[in-house]
Structures are given as C-alpha cells and as structure tokens.
FIMARKE-122860 format. One record per residue: x, y, z of N, C-alpha, C, O in turn; residue in three letters. Coordinates in pm, whole numbers, padded with zeros to 5 digits, always signed. Layout:
REM residues N
XYZXYZXYZXYZALA
...
This chain:
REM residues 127
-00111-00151-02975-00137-00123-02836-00243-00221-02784-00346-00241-02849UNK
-00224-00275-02683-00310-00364-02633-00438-00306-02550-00416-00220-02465UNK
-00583-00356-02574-00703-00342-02523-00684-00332-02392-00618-00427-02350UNK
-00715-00255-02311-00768-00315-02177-00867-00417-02167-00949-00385-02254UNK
-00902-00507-02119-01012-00589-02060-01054-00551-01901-01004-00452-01847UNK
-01153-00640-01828-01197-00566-01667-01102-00645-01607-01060-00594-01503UNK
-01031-00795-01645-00925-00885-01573-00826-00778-01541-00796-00751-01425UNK
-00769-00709-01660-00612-00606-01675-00652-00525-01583-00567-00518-01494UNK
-00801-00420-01551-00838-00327-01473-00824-00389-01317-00735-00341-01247UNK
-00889-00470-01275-00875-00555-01164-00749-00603-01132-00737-00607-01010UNK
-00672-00632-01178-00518-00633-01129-00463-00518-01108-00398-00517-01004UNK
-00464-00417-01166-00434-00312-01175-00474-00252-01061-00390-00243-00971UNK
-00571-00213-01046-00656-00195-00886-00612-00281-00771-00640-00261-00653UNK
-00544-00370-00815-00528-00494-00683-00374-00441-00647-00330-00465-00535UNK
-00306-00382-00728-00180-00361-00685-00179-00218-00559-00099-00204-00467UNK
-00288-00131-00592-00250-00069-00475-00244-00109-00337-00351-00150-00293UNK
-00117-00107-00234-00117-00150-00164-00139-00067-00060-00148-00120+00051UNK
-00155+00091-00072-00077+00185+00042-00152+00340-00013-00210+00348-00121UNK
-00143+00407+00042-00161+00556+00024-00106+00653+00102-00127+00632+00222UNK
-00014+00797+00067+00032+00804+00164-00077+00955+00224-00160+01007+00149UNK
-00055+00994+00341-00113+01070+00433-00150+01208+00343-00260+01261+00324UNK
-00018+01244+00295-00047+01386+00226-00143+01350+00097-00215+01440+00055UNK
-00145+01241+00045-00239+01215-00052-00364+01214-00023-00436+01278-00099UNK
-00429+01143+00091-00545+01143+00180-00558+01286+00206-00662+01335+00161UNK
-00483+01361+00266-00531+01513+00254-00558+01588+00176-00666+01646+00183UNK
-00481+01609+00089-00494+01636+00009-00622+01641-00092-00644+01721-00183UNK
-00700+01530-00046-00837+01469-00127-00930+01553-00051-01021+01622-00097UNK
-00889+01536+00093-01013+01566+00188-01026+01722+00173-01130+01788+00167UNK
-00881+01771+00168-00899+01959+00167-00952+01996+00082-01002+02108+00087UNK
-00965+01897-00059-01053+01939-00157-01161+01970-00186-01194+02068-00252UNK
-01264+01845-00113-01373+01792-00118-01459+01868-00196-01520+01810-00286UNK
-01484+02033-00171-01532+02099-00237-01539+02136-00402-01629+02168-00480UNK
-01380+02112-00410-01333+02127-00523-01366+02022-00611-01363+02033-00733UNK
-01389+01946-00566-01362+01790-00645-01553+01754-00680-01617+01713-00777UNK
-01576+01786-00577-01766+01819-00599-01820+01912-00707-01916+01895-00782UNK
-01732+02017-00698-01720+02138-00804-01723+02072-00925-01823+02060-00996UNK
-01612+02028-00948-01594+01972-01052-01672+01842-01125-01681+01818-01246UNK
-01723+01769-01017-01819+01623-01059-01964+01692-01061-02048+01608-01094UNK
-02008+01794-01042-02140+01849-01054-02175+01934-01150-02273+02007-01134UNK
-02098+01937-01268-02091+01983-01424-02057+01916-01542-01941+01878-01562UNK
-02156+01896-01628-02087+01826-01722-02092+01638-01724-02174+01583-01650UNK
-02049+01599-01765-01981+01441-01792-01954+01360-01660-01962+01237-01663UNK
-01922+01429-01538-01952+01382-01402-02009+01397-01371-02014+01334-01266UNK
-02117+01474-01391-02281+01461-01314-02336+01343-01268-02411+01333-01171UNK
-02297+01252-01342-02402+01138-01286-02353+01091-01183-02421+01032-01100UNK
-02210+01113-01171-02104+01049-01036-02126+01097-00895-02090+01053-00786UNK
-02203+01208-00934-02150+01339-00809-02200+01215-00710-02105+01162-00653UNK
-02318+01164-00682-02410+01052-00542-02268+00962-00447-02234+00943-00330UNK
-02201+00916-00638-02062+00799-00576-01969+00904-00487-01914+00885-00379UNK
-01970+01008-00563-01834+01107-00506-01849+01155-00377-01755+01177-00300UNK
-02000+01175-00346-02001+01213-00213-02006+01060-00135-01983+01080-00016UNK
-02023+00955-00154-02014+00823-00076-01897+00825-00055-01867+00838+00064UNK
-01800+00814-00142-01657+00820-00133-01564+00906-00012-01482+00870+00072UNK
-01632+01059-00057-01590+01124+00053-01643+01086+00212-01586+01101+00320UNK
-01763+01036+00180-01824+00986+00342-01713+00916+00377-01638+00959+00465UNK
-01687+00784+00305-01701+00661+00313-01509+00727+00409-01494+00737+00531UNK
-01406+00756+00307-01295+00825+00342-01283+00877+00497-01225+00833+00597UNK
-01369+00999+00467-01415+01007+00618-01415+00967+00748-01350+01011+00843UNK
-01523+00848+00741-01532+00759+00843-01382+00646+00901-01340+00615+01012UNK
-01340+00614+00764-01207+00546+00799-01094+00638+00842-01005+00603+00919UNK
-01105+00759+00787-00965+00873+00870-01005+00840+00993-00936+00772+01068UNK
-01124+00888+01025-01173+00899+01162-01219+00781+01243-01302+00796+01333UNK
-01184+00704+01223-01178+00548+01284-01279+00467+01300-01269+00352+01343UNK
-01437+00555+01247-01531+00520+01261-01600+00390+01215-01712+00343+01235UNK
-01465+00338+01130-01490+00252+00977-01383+00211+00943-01308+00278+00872UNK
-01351+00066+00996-01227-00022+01009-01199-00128+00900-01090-00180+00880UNK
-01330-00156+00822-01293-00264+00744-01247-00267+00609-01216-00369+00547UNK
-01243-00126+00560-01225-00089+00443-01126-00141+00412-01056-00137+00513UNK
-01039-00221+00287-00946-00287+00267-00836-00159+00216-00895-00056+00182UNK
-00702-00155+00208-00631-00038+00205-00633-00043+00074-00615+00065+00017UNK
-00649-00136+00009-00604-00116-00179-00739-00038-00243-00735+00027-00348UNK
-00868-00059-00153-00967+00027-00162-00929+00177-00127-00927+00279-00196UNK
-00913+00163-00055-00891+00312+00005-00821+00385-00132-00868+00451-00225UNK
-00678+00336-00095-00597+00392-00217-00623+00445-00335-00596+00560-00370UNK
-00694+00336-00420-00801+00308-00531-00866+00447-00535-00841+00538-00613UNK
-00949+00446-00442-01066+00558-00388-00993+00723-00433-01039+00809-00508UNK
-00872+00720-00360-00776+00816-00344-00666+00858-00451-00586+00951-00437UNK
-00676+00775-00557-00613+00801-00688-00676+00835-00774-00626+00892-00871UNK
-00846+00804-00758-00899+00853-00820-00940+00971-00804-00922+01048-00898UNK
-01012+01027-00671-01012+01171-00681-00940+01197-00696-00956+01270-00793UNK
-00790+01198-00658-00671+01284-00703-00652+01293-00885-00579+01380-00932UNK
-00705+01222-00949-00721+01183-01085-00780+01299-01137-00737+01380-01219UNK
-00906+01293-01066-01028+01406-01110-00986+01559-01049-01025+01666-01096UNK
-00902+01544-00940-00871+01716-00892-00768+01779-00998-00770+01899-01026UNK
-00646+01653-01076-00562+01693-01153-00629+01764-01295-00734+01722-01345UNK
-00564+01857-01341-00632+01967-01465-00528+01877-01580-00526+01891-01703UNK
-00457+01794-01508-00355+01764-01639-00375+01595-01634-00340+01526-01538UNK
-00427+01553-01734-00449+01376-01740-00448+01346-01893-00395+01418-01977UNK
-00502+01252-01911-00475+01157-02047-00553+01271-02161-00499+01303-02267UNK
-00697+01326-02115-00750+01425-02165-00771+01598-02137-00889+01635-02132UNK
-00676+01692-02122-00750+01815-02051-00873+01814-02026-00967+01760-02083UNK
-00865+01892-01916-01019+01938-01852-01035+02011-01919-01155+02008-01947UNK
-00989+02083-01969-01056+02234-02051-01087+02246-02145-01106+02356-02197UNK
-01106+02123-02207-01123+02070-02413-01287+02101-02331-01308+02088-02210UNK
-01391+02145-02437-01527+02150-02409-01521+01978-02487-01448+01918-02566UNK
-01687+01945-02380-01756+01799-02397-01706+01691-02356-01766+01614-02280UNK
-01537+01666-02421-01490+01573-02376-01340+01543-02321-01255+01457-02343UNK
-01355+01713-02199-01269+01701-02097-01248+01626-02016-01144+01565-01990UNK
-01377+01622-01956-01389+01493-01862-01383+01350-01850-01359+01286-01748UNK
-01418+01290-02010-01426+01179-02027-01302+01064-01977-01299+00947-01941UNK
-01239+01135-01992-01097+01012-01916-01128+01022-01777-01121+00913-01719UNK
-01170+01150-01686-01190+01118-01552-01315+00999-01524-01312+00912-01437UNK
-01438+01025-01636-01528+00937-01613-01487+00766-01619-01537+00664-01570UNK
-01400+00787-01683-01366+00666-01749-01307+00608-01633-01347+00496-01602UNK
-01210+00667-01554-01145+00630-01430-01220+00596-01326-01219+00490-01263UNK
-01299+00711-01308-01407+00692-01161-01527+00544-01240-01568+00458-01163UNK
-01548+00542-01322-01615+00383-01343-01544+00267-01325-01595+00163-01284UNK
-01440+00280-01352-01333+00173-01325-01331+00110-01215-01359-00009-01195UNK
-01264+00272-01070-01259+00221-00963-01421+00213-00908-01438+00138-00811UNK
-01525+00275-00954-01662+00247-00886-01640+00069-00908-01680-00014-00827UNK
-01593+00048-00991-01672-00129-01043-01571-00163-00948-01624-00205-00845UNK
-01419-00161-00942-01365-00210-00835-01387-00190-00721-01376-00293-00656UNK
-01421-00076-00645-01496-00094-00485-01642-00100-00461-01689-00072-00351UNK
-01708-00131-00553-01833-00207-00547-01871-00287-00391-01962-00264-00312UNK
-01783-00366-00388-01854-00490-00300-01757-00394-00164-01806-00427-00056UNK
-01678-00324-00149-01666-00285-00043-01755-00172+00009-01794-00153+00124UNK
-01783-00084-00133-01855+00038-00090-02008-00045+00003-02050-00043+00118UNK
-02045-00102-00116-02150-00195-00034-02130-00221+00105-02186-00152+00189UNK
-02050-00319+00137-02041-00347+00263-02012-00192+00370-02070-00168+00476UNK
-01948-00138+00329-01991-00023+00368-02101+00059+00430-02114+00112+00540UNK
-02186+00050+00309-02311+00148+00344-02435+00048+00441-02530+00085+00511UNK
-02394-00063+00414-02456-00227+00483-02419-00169+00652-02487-00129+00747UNK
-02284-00190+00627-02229-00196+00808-02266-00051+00877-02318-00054+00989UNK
-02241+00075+00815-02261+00220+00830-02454+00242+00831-02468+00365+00830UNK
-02554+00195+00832-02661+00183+00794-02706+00280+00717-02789+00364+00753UNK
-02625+00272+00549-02663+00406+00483-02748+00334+00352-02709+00236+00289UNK
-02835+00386+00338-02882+00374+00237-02884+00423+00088-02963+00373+00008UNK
C-alpha cells in the first residue's frame, strides 16, 4: 500500500471542485453537533479551527465573504461532514482512538486551507 506524502494530500484537496447545497446544510444544521463532538477528547485542540470554519462558512453562505476559493469551501465541508459521520476509517465509539482518523482529516484540510483561512480572518478583521 502506498504512503501518503503532503504532494498526494494536496492534489487530493485540489480536486474538489464543487459542493452541493444539501451538503452545506447539512454542516450548518449541525454546527452544534459537530462542536459537541470536537470539544471531547482527541478534537479538543481543533474545537478554535472548527468554530473559524463554521464562521468562515457562514459568511460565504451569506455573501458576506466572496473570495473563498470553492475547492476550499468544499474541502472545509467534507470535512465536517467527515467528523459528523459515526461511520469512517475508525469508529467513533472505540474509546481513545475513535477520533483519530477525524483528527487526522481535519489536519489535513487545516494545512490545506491555511493560506485561505488566513486571508480570511486578514480581510474579515478577525483575529
């Protein structure tokens, strides 16, 4: 089986082109849920990104926030949907290291929307 490297991750991320609507909702009706879940355990340290994310989401539903590139978005949006799913590469419900494949995901796409989240919180004046 072949390694991943960050080149394979970065292409991989580059292919999303699109997201569709019920998926975006789907994220947003969660929000709670998905907080729930990143504020125990092995996502703890994420919860700061997770709520940027949801800002960040936010602002672009709501038009407030135009420059976000869509493969970001998407990205953004596969991953919480990643973390809301109970069924992935690892159960959620194994104790210790349920989570670890979600962590593993949400670092991925954190390193891939890096320079947008940035520009983001730059253009949005968030600190």
């Amino acid at each position: 089986m072949k390694e991943l490297n960050q080149r394979d991750v970065n292409e991989k991320f580059q292919e999303f082109k699109s997201y569709s609507k019920a998926d975006a909702d789907k994220v947003m009706d969660n929000l709670d849920k998905i907080q729930n879940i990143a504020s125990s355990g092995t996502l703890r340290k994420y919860l700061d990104d997770i709520k940027l994310y949801f800002q960040m989401l936010g602002d672009v539903f709501a038009g407030r926030y135009k420059k976000a590139p869509v493969g970001t978005i998407a990205a953004i949006i596969g991953t919480l949907l990643y973390i809301l799913s109970p069924v992935d590469l690892i159960l959620d419900f194994i104790p210790v290291i349920g989570y670890l494949d979600d962590a593993a995901v949400l670092g991925l796409c954190l390193n891939f929307t890096k320079y947008d989240v940035e520009e983001y919180k730059k253009d949005m004046g968030i600190e």
